[in-house]
N, CA, C and O atoms as a Tripos MOL2 file, in Angstrom:
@<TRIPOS>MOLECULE
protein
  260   259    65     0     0
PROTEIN
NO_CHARGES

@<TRIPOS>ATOM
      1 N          72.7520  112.5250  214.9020 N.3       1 UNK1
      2 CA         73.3460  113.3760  215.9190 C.3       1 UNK1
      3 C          72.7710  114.7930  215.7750 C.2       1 UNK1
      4 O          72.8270  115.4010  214.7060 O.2       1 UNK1
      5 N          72.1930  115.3190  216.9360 N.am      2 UNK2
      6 CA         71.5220  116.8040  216.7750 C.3       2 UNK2
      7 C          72.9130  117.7500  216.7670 C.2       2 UNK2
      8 O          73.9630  117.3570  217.2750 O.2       2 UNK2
      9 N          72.7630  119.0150  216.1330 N.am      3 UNK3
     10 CA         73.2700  119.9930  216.4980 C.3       3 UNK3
     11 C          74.0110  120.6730  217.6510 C.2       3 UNK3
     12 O          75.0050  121.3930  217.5550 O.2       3 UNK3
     13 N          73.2430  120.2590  218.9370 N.am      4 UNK4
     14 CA         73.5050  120.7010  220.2600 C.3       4 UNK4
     15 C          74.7220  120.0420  220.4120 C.2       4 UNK4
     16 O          75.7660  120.6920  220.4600 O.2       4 UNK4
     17 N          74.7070  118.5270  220.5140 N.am      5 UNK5
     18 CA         75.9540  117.7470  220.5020 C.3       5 UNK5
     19 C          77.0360  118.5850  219.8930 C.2       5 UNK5
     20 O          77.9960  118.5600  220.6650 O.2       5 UNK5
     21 N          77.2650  119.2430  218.9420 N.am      6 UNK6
     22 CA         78.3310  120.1230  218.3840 C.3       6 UNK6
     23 C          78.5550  121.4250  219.2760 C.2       6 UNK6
     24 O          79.6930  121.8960  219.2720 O.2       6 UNK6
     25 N          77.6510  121.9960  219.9770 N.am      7 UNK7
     26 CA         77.6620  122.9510  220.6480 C.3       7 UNK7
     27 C          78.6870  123.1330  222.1590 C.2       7 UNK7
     28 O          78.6570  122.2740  223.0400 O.2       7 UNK7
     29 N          79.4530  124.2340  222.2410 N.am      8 UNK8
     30 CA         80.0560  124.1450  223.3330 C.3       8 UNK8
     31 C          78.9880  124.1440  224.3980 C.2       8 UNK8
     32 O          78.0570  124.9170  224.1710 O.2       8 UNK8
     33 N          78.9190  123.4060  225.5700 N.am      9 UNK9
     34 CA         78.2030  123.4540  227.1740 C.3       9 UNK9
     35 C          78.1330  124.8400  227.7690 C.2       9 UNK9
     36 O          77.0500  125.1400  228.2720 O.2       9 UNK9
     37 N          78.9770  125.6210  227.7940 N.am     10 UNK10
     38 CA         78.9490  126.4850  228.5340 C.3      10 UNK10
     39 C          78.0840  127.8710  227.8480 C.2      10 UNK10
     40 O          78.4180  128.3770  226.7770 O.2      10 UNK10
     41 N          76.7850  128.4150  228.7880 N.am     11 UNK11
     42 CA         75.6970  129.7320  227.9090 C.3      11 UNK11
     43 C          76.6080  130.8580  227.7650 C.2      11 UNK11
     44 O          76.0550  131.7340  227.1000 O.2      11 UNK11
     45 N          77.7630  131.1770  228.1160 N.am     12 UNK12
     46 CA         78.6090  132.4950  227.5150 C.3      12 UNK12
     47 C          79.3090  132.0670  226.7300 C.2      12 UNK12
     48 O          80.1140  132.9810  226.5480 O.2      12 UNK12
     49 N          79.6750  130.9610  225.8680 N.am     13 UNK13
     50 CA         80.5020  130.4430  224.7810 C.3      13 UNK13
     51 C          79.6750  131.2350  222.8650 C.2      13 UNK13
     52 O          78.6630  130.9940  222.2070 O.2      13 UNK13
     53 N          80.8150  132.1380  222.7270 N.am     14 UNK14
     54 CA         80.1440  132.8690  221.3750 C.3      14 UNK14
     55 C          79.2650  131.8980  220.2810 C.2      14 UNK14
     56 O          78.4350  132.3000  219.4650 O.2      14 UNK14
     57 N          79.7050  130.5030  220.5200 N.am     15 UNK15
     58 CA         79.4890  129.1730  219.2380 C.3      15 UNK15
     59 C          78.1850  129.5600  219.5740 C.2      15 UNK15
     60 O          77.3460  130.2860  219.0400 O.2      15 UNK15
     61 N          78.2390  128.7680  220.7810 N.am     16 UNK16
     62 CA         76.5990  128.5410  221.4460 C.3      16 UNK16
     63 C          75.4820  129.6500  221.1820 C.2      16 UNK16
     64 O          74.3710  129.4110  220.7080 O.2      16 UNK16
     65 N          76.0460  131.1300  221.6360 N.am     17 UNK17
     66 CA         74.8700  132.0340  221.1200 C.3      17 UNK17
     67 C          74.6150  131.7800  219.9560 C.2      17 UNK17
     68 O          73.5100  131.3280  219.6550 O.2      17 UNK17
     69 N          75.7740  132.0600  218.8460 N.am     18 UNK18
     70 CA         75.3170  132.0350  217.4200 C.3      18 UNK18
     71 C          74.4990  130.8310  217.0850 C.2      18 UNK18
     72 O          73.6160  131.1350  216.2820 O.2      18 UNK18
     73 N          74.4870  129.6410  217.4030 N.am     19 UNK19
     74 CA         73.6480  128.4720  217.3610 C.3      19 UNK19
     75 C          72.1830  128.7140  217.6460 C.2      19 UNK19
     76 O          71.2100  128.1960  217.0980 O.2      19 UNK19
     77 N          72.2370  129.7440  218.7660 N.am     20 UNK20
     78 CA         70.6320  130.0740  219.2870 C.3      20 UNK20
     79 C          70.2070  131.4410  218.6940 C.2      20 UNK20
     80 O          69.1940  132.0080  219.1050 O.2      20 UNK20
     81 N          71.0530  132.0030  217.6490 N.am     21 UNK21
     82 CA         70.6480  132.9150  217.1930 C.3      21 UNK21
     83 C          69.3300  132.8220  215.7670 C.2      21 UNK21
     84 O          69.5010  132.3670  214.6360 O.2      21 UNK21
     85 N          67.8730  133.5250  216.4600 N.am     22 UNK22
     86 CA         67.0170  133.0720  215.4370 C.3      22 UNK22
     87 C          67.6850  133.5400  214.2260 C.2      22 UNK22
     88 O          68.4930  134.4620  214.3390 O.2      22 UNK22
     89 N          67.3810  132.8640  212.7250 N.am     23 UNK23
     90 CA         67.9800  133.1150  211.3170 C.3      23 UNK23
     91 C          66.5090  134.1960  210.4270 C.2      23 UNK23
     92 O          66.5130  134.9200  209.4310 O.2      23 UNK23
     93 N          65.4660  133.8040  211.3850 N.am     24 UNK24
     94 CA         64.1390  134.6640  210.5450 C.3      24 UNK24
     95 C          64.2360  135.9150  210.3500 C.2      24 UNK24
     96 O          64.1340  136.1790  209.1520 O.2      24 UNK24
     97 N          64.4300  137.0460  211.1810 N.am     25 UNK25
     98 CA         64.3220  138.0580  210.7670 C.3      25 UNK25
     99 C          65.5600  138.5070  209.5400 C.2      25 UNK25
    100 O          65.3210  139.4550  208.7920 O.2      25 UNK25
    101 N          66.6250  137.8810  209.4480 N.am     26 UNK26
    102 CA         68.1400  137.9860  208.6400 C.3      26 UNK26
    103 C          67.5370  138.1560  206.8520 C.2      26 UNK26
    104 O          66.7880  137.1980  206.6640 O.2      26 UNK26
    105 N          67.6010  138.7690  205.9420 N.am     27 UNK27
    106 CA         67.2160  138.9640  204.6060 C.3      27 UNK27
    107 C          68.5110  137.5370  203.8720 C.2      27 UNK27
    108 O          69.4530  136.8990  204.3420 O.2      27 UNK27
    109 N          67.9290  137.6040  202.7650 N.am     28 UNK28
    110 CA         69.0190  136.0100  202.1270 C.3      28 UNK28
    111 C          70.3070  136.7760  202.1090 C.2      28 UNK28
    112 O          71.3190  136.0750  202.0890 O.2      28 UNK28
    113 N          70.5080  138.3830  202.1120 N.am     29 UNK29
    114 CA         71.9370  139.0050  202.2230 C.3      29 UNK29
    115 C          72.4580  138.8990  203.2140 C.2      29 UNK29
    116 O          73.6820  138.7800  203.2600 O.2      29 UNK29
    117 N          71.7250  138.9090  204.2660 N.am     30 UNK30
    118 CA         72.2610  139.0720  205.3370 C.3      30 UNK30
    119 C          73.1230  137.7500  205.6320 C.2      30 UNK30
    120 O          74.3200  137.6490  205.9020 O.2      30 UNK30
    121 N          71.9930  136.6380  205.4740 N.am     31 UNK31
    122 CA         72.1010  135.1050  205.9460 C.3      31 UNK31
    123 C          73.6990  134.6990  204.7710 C.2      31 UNK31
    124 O          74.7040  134.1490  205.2210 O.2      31 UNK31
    125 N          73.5370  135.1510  203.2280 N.am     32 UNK32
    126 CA         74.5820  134.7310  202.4750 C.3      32 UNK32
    127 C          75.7700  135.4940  203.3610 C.2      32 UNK32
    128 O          76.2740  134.7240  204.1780 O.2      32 UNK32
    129 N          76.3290  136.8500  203.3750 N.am     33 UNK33
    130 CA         77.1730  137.1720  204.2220 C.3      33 UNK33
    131 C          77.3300  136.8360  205.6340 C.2      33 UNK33
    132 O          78.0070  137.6120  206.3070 O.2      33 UNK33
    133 N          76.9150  136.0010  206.0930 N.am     34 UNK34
    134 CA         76.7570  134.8090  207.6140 C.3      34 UNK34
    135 C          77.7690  134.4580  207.1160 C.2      34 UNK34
    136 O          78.9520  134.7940  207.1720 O.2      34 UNK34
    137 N          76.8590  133.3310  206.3310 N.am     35 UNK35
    138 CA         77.6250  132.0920  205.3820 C.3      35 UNK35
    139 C          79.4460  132.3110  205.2510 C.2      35 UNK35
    140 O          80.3130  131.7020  205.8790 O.2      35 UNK35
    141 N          79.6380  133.5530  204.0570 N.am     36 UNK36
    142 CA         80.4300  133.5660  204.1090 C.3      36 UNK36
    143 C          81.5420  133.8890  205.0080 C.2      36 UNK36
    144 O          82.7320  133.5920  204.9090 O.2      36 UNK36
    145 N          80.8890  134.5890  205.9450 N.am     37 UNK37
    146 CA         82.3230  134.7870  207.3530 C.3      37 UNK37
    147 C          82.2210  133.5070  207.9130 C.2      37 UNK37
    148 O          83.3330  133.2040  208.3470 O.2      37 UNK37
    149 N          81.2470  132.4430  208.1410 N.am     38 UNK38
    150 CA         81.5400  131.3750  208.6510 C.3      38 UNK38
    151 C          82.3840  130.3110  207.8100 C.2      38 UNK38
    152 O          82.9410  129.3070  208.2570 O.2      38 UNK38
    153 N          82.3560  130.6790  206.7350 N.am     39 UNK39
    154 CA         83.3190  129.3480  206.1280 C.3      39 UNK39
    155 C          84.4530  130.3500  206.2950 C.2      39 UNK39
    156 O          85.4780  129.8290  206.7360 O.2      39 UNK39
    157 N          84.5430  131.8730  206.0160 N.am     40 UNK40
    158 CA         86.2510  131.7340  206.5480 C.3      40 UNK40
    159 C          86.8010  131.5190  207.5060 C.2      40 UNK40
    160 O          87.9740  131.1510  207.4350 O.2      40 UNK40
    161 N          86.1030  131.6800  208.8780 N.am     41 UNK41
    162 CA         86.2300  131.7390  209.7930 C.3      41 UNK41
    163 C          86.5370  129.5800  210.1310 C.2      41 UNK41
    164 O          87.1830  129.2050  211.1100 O.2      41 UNK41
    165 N          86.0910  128.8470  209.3890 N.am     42 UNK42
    166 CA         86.5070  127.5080  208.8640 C.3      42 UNK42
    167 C          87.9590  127.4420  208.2900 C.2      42 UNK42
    168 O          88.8980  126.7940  208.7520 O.2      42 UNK42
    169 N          87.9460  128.2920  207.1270 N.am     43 UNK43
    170 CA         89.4660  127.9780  206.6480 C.3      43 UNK43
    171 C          90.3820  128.4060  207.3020 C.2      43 UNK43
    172 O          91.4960  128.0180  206.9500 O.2      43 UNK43
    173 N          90.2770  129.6600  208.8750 N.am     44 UNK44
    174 CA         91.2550  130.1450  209.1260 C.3      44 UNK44
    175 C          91.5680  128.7480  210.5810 C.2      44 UNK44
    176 O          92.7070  128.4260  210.9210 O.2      44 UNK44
    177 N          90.4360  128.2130  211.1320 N.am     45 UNK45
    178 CA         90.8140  126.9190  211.8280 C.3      45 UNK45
    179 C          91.3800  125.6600  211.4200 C.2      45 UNK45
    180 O          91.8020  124.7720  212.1620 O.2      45 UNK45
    181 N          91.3400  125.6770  210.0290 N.am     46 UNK46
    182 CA         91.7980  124.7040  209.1350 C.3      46 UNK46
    183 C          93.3270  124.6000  209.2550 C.2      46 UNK46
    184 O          94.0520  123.7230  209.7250 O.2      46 UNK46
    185 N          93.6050  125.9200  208.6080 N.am     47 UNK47
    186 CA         94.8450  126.3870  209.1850 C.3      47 UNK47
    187 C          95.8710  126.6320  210.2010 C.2      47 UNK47
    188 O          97.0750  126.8570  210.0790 O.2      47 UNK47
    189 N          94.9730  126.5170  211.4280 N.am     48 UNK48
    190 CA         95.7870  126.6480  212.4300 C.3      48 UNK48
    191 C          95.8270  125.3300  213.0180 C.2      48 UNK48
    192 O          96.5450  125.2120  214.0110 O.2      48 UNK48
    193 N          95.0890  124.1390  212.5330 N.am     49 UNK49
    194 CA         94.8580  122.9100  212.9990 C.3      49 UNK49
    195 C          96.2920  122.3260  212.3370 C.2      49 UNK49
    196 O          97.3100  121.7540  212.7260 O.2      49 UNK49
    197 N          95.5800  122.9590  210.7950 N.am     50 UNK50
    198 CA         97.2590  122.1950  209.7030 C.3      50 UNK50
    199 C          98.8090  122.9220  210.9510 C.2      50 UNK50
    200 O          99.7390  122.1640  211.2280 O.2      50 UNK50
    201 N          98.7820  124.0020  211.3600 N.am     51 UNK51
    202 CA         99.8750  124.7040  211.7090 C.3      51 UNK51
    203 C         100.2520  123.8150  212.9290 C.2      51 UNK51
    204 O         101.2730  123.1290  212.9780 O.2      51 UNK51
    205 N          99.0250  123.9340  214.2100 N.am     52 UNK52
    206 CA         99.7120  122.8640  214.9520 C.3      52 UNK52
    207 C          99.9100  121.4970  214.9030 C.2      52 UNK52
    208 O         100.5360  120.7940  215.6960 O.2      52 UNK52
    209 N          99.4360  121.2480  214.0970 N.am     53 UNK53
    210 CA         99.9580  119.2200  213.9000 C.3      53 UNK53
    211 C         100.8620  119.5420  213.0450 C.2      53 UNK53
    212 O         101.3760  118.4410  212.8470 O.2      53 UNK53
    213 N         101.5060  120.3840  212.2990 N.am     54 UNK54
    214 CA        103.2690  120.0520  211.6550 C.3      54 UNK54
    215 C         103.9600  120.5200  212.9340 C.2      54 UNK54
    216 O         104.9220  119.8120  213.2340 O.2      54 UNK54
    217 N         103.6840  121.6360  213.8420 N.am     55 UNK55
    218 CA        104.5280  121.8870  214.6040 C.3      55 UNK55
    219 C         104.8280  120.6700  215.3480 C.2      55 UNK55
    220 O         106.0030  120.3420  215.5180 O.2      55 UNK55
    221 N         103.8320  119.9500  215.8220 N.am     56 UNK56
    222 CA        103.4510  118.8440  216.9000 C.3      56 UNK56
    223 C         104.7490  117.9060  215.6640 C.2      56 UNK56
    224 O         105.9600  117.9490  215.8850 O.2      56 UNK56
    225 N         104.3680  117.4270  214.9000 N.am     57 UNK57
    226 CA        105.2540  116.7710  213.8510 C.3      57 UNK57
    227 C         106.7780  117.0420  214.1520 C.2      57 UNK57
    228 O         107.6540  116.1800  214.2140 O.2      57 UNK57
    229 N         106.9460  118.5390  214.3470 N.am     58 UNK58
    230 CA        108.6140  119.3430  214.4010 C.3      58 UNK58
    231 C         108.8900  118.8360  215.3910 C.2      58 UNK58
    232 O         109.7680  117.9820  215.2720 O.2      58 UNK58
    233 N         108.3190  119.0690  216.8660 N.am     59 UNK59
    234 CA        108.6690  118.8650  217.7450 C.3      59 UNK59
    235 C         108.9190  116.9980  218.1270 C.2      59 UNK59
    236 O         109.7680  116.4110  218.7980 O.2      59 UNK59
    237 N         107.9240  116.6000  217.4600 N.am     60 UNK60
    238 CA        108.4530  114.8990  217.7050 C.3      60 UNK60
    239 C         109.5250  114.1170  217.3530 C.2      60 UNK60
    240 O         110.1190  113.2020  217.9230 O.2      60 UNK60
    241 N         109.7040  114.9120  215.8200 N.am     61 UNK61
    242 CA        110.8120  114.3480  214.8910 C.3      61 UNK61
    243 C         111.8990  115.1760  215.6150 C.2      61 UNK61
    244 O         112.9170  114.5310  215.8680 O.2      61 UNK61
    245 N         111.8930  116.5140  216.0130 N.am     62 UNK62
    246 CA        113.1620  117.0030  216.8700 C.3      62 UNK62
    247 C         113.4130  115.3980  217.8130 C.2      62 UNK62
    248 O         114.2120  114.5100  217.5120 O.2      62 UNK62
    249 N         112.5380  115.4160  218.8880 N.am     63 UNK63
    250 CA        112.6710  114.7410  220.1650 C.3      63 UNK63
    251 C         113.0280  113.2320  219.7650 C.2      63 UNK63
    252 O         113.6760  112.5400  220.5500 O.2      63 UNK63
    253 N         112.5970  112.7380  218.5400 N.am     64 UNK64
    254 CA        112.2650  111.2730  218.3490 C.3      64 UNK64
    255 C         111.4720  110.4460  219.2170 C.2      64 UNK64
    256 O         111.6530  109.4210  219.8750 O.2      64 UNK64
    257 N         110.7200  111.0870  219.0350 N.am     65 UNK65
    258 CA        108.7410  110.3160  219.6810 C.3      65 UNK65
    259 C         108.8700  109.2640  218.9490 C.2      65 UNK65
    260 O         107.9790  108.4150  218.9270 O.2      65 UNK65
@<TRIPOS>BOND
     1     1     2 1
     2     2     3 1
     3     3     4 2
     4     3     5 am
     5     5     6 1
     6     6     7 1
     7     7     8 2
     8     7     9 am
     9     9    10 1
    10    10    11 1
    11    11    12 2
    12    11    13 am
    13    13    14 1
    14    14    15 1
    15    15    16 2
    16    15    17 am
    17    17    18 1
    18    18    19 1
    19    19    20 2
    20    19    21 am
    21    21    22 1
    22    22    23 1
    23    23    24 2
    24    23    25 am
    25    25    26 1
    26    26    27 1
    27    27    28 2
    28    27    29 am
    29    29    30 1
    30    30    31 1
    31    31    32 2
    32    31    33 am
    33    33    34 1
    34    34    35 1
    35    35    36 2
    36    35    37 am
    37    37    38 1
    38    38    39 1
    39    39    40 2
    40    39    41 am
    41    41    42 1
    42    42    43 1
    43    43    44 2
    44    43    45 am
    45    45    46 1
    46    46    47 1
    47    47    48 2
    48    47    49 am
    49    49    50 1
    50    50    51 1
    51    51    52 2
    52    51    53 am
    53    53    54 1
    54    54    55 1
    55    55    56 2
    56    55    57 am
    57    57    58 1
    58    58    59 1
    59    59    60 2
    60    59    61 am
    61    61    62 1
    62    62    63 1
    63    63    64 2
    64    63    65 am
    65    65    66 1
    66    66    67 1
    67    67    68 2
    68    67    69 am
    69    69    70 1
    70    70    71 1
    71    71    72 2
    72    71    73 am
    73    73    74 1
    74    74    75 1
    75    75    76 2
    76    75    77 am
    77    77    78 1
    78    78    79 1
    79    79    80 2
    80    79    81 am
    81    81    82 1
    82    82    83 1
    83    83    84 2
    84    83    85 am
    85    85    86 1
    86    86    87 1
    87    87    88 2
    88    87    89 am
    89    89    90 1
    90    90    91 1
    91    91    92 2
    92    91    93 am
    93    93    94 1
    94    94    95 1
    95    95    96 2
    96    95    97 am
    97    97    98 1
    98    98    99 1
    99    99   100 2
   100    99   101 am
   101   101   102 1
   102   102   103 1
   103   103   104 2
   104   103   105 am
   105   105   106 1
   106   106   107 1
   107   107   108 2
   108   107   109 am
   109   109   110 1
   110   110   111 1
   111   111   112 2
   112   111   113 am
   113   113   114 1
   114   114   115 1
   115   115   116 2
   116   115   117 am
   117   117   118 1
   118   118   119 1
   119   119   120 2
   120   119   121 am
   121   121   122 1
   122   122   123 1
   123   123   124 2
   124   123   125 am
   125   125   126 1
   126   126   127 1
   127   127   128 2
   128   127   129 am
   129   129   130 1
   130   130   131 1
   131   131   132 2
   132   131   133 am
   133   133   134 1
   134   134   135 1
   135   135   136 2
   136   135   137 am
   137   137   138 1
   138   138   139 1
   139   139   140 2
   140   139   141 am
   141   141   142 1
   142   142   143 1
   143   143   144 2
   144   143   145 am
   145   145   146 1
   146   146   147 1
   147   147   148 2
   148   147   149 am
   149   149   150 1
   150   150   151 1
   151   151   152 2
   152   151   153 am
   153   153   154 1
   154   154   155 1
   155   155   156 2
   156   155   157 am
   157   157   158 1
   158   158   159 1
   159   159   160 2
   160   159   161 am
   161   161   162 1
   162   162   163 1
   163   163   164 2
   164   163   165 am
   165   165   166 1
   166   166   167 1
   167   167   168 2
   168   167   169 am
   169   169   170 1
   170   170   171 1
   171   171   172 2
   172   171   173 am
   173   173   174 1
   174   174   175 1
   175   175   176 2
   176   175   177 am
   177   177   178 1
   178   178   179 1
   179   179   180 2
   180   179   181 am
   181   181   182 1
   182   182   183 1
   183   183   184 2
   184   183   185 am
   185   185   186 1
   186   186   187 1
   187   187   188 2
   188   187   189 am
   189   189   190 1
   190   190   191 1
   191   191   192 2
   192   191   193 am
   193   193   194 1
   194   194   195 1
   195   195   196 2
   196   195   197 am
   197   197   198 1
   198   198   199 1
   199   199   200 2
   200   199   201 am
   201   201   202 1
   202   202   203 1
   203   203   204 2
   204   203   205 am
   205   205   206 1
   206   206   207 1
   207   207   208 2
   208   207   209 am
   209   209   210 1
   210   210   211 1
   211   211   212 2
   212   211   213 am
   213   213   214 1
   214   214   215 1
   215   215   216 2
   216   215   217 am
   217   217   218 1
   218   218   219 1
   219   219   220 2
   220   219   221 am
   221   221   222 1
   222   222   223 1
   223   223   224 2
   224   223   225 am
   225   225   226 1
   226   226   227 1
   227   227   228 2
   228   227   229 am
   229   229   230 1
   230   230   231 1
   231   231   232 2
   232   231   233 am
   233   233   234 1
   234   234   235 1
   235   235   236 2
   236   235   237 am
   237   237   238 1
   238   238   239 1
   239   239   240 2
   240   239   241 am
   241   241   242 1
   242   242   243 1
   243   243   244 2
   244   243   245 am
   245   245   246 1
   246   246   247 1
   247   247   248 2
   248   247   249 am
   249   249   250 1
   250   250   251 1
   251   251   252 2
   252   251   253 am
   253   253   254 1
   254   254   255 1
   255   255   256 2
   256   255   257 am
   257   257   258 1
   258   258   259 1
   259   259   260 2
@<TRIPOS>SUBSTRUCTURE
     1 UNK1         2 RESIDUE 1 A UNK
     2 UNK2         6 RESIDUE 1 A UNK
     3 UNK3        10 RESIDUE 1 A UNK
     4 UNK4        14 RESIDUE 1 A UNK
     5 UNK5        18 RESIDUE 1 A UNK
     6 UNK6        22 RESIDUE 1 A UNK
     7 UNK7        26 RESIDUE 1 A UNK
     8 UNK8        30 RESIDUE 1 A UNK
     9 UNK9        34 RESIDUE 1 A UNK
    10 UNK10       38 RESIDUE 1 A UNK
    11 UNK11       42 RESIDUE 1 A UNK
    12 UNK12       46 RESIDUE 1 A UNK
    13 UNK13       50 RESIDUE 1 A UNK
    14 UNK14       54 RESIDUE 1 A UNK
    15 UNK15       58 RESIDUE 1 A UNK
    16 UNK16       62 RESIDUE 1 A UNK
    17 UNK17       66 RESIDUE 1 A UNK
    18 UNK18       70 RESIDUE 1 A UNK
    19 UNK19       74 RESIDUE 1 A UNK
    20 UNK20       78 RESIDUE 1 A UNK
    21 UNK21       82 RESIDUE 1 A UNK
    22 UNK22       86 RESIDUE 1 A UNK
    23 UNK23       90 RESIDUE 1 A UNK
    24 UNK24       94 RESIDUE 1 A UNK
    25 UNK25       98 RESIDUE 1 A UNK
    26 UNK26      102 RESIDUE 1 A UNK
    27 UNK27      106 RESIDUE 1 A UNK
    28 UNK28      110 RESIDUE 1 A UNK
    29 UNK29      114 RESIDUE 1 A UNK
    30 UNK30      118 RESIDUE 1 A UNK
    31 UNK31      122 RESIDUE 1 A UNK
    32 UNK32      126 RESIDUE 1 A UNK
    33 UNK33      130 RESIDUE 1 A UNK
    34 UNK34      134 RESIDUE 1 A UNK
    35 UNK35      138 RESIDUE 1 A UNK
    36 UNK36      142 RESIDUE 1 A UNK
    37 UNK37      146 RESIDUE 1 A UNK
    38 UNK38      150 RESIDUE 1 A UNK
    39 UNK39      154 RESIDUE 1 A UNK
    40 UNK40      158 RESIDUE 1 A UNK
    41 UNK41      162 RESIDUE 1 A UNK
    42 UNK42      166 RESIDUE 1 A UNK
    43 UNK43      170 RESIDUE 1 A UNK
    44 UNK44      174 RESIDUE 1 A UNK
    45 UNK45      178 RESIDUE 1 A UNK
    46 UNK46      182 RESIDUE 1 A UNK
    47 UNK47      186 RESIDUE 1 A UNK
    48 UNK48      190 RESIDUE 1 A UNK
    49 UNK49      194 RESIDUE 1 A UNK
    50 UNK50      198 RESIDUE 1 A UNK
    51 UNK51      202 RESIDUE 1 A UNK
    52 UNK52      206 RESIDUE 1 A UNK
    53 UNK53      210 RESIDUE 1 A UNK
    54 UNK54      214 RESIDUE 1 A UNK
    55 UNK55      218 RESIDUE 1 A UNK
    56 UNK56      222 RESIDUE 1 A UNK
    57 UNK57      226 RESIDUE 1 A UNK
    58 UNK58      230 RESIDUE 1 A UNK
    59 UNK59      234 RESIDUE 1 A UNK
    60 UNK60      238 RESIDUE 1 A UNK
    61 UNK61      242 RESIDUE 1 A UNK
    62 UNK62      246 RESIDUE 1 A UNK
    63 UNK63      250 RESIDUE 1 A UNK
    64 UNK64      254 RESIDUE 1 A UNK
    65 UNK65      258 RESIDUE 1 A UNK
């Protein structure tokens, strides 16, 4: 599976630029501090994924889904 497949469709979607953003001119500091805002920027979706599936959870076990 290529990359693109992961990519949102739409050319004003921020994912998508950063995907087409060349990495050559970036120094290994630059590229390591990438790195690291992109994995937080991972744990903070992690989190909000964990947040809405317990809510989704609250709300079922409220309703009895």
């Amino acid at each position: 599976m290529d990359t693109e497949d992961f990519l949102p469709k739409r050319a004003d979607d921020p994912i998508a630029a950063l995907g087409r953003q060349d990495l050559d001119p970036l120094s290994i500091g630059e590229l390591e501090a990438r790195m690291a805002a992109l994995e937080a920027e991972i744990v903070r979706i992690k989190e909000k994924i964990r947040t809405a599936v317990n809510h989704r959870a609250s709300a079922d076990a409220l309703f009895k889904r």
